[in-house]
LUMNU-835826 format. One record per residue (C-alpha): z, y, x; residue number from 1; residue in one letter. Coordinates in steps of 0.2 Angstrom, whole numbers, always signed. Each point is the difference from the previous one (the first is absolute). Layout:
N
    c3    c2    c1 lumnu torlo
     Z     Y     X   NUM     A
...
//
This chain:
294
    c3    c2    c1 lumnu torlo
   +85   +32  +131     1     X
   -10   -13   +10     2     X
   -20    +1    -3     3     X
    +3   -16   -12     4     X
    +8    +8   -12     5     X
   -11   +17    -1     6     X
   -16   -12    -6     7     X
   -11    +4   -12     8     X
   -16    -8    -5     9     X
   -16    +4    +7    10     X
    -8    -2   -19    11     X
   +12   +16    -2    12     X
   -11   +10    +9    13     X
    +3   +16   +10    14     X
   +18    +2    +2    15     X
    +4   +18    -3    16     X
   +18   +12    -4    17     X
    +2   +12   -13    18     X
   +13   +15    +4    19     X
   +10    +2   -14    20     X
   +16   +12    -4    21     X
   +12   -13    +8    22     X
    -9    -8   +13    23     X
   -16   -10    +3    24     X
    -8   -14   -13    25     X
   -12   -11    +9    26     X
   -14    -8   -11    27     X
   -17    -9    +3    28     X
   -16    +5    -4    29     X
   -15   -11    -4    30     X
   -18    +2   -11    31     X
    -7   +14    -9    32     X
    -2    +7   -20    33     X
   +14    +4   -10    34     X
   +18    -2    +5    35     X
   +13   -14    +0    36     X
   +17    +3    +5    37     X
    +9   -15    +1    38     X
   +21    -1    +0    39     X
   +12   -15    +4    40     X
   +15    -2    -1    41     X
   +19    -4    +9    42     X
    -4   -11   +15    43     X
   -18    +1    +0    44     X
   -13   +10    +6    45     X
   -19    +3    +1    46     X
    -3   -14    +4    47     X
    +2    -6   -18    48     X
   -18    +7    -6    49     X
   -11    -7   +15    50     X
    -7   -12   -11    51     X
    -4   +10   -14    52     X
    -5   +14   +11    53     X
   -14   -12    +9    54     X
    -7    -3   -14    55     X
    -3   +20    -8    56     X
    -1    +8   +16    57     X
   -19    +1    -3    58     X
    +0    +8   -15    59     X
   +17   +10    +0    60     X
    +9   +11   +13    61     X
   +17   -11    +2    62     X
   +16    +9    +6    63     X
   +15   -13    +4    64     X
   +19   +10    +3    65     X
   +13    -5   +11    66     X
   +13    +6   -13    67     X
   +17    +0    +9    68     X
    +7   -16    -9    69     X
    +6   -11   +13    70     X
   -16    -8   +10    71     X
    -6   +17    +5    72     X
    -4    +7   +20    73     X
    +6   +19    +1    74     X
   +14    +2   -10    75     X
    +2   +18   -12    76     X
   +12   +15    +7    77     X
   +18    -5    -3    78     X
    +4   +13   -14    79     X
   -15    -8   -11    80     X
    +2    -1   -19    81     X
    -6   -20    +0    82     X
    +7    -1   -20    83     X
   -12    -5   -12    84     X
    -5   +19    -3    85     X
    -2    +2   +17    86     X
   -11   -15    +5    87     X
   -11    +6   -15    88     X
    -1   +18    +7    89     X
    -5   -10   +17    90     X
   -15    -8    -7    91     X
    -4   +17    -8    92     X
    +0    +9   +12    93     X
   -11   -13   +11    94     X
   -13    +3   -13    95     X
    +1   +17    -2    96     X
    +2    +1   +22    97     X
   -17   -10    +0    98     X
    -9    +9   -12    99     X
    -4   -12   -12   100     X
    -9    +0   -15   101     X
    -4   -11   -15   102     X
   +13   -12    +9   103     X
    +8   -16    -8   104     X
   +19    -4    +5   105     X
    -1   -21    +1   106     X
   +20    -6    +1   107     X
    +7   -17    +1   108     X
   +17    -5    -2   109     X
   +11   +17    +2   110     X
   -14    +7    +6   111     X
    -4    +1   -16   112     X
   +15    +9    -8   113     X
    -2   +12   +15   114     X
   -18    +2    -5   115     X
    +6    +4   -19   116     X
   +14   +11    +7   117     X
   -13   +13   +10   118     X
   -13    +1   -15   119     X
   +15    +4   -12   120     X
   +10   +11   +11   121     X
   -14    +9   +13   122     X
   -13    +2   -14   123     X
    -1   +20    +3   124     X
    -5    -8   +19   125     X
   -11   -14    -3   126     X
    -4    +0   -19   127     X
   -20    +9    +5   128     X
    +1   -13   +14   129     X
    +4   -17    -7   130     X
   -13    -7   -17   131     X
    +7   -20    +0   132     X
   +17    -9    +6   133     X
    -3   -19    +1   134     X
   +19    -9    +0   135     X
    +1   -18    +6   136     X
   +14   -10    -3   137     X
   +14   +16    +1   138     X
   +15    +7   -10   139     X
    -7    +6   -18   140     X
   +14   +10   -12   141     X
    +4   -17    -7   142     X
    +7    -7   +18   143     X
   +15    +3   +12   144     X
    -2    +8   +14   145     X
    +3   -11   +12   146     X
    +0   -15    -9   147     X
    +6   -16    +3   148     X
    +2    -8   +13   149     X
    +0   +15    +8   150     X
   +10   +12   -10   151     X
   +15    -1   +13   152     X
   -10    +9   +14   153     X
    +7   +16    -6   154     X
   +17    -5    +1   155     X
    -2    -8   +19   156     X
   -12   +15    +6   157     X
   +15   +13    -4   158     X
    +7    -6   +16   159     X
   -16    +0   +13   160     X
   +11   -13   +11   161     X
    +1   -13   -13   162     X
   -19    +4    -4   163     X
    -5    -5   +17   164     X
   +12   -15    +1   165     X
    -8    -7   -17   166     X
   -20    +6    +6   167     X
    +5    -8   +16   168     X
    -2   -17    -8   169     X
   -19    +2    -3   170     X
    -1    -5   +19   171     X
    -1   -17    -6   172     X
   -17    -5    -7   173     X
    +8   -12   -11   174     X
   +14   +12   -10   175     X
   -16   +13    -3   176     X
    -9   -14   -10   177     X
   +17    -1   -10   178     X
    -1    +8   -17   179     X
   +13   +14    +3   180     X
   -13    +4   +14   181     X
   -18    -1    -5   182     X
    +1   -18    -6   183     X
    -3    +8   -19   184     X
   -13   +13    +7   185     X
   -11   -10    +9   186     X
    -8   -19    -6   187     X
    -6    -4   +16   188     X
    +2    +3   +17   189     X
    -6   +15   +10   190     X
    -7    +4   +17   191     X
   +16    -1   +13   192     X
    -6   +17    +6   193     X
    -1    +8   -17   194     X
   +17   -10    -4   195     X
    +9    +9   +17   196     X
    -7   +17    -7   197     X
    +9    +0   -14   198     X
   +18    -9    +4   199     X
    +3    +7   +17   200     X
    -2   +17    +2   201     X
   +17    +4    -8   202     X
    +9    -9   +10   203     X
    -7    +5   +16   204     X
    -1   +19    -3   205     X
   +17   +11    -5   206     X
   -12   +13    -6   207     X
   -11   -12   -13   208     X
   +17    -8    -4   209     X
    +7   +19    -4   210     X
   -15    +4    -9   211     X
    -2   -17   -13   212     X
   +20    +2    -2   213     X
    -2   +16    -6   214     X
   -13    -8   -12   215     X
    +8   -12    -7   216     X
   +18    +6    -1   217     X
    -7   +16   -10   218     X
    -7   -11   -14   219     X
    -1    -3   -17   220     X
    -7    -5   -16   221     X
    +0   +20    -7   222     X
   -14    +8   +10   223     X
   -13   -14    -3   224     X
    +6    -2   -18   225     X
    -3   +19    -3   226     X
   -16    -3   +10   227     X
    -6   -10   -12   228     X
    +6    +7   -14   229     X
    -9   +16    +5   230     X
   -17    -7    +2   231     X
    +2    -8   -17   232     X
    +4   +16    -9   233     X
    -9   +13   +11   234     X
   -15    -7    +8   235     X
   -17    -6    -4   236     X
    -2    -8   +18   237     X
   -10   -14    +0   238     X
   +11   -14    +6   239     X
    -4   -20    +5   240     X
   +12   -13    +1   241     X
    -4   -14   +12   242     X
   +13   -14    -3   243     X
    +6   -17    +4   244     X
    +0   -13   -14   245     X
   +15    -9    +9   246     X
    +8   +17    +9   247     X
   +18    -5    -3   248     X
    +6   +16    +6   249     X
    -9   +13   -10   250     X
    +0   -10   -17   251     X
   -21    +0    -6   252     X
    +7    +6   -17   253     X
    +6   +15    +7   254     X
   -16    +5    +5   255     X
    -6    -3   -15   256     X
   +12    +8    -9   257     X
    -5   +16   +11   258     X
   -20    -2    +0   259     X
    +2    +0   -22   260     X
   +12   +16    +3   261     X
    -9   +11   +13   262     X
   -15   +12    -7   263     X
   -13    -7   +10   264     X
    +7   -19    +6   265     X
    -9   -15    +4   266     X
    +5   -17    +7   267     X
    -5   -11    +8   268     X
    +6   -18    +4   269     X
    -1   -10   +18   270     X
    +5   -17    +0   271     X
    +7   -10   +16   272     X
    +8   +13    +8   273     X
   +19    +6    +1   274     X
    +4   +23    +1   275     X
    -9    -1   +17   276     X
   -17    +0   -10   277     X
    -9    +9   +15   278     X
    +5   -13   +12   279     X
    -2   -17   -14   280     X
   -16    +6    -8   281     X
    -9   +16    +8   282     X
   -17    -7    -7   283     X
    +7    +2   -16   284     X
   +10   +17    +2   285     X
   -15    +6   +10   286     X
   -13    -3   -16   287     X
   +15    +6   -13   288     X
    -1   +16   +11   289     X
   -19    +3    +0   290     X
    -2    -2   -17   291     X
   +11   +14    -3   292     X
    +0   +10   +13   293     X
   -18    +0    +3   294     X
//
């Protein structure tokens, strides 16, 4: 992969790598205080959080995975379990690799569900570790996993050759902004750099493409609806919803459904932005974030 493609955001900070049980995780580093860790999801990367990272780096220590989803650098050992429990256990074991404590998991989009999946099914690994989940716009019990428009990825990403052929379209500029690309995700345009992070590497690396095929061919609504079933039943978490008023792809009701079922819920409601929240409005996630977290 050309150097183009491996770019990350100085606002990132230090780009580091985890060793993990099937392969290497890099992430980024930034700030001090109590801990963020921050998941994206398919066909995006860190570089979703350097906003909102900017803007707590002073008063939190900010971690940003490269979870292996498709616009990643090193992609994972070939045998790796990238199901949804597997991509759980990956962000598990980051924080139990990294010693963290008193940490809160941020996810957006399946991020998100992958977020739920490692509190519900690594909570004998993490459950000392982790005090907060904060979910933005992401698969809640009450939503399909993908949804529309992109519940056909499974399908396609069974056969990684037909995965590259339809990933290999995001080389234009013009069919990313489309809405079965990010055209729902994202209200306004992006940095062309930050855009070329997250639709490339796929399509220019056999490995990333293996690993995001993996991902995607292994999913389904289940694990994130038991995820969420077991943090409504079992756990006392305290957990904030950040959510678009126009998200057209994670329905606002949904999460409002699941902040009214959760223990310990809370929600909150951004306007003017699209799923993407950290890249339409990381002034507002940024402040949702401090409040609770801090």
């Amino acid at each position: 992969m050309s150097a183009a493609h491996r770019w990350r955001s100085g606002l990132l900070g230090t780009r580091r790598t985890v060793e993990v049980s099937v392969g290497a995780i890099e992430y980024f580093e930034r700030g001090e205080g109590p801990a963020l860790v921050f998941s994206h999801g398919w066909l995006a990367n860190a570089n979703l959080w350097r906003k909102v990272v900017d803007q707590l780096s002073d008063d939190f220590h900010c971690l940003s995975l490269d979870l292996p989803l498709g616009s990643h650098c090193t992609p994972m050992d070939a045998n790796a379990d990238l199901s949804p429990s597997g991509v759980g256990a990956l962000i598990a074991e980051a924080v139990e690799r990294l010693n963290l404590t008193e940490t809160t998991l941020v996810g957006n989009d399946s991020g998100g569900a992958y977020s739920q999946i490692a509190l519900a099914e690594q909570g004998e690994r993490i459950g000392d570790r982790v005090s907060r989940l904060v979910l933005t716009s992401c698969e809640t019990p009450y939503d399909e996993w993908p949804p529309p428009p992109f519940d056909g990825l499974p399908a396609a990403a069974a056969d990684a050759e037909v995965l590259d052929q339809l990933l290999g379209a995001l080389e234009d500029p013009a069919i990313r902004s489309s809405p079965p690309a990010y055209g729902l995700l994202l209200k306004r345009p992006i940095e062309a750099e930050v855009s070329d992070s997250y639709a490339l590497p796929a399509s220019r690396d056999k490995g990333v493409l293996h690993d995001v095929a993996k991902a995607m061919a292994s999913t389904s609504t289940a694990p994130v609806r038991a995820a969420g079933e077991h943090l409504i039943t079992s756990s006392e978490l305290p957990v904030q919803l950040i959510w678009s008023s126009e998200d057209e792809v994670f329905p606002l009701a949904h999460a409002e459904r699941y902040a009214k079922a959760l223990q310990n819920g809370h929600l909150v409601r951004i306007d003017d932005s699209y799923s993407f929240t950290p890249e339409d409005r990381p002034d507002a996630v940024a402040e949702a974030i401090r409040g609770f977290a801090g």
